[in-house]
C-alpha positions, 0 to 999 in steps of 0.5 A, spaced: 679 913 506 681 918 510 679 917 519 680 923 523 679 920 529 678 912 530 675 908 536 682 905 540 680 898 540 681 899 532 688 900 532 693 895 529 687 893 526 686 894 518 680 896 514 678 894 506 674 897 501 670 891 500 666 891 493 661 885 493 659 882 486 654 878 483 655 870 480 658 874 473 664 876 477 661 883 477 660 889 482 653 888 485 651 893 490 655 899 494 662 898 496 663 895 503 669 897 510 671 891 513 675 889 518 680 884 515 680 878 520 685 874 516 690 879 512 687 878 505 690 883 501 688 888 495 685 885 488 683 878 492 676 876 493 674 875 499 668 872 504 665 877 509 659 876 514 655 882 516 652 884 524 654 882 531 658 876 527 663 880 524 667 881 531 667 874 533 674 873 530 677 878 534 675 875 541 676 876 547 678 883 545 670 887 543 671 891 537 664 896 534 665 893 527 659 890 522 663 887 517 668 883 517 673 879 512 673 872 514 675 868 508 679 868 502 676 866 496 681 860 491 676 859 486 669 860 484 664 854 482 658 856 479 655 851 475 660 848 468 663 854 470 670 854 474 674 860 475 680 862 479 
């Protein structure tokens, strides 16, 4: 991705291409860019909110983002199933 121009508050800030998946592990859903709230890395699977509490995180500074990555994901538990 690309940004010609980015709001000031956003900078040394870093944003990811979020993919949502299903309880299969499979891509669900349109891709997502959130702000990374706790340096999770490519190929990780992580927990992120949408809407005003995507930038708690990063109080007392405000930034203008709607989806932010708050968690990174150990393993899965679905049922019977455990996965890493």
């Amino acid at each position: 991705m690309v940004v010609a121009k980015k709001e000031g508050s956003l900078n040394g800030k870093k944003l990811l291409l979020v993919q949502p998946l299903n309880e299969k592990k499979q891509p669900h859903g349109e891709p997502v860019v959130a702000m990374d709230a706790i340096g999770a890395g490519v190929g990780e699977h992580v927990f992120y909110v949408r809407g005003e509490e995507a930038s708690l995180p990063f109080l007392p500074e405000s930034v203008p983002v709607t989806a932010g990555i708050v968690g990174i994901i150990d393993y899965f538990h679905l049922g019977d199933d455990h996965q890493k």
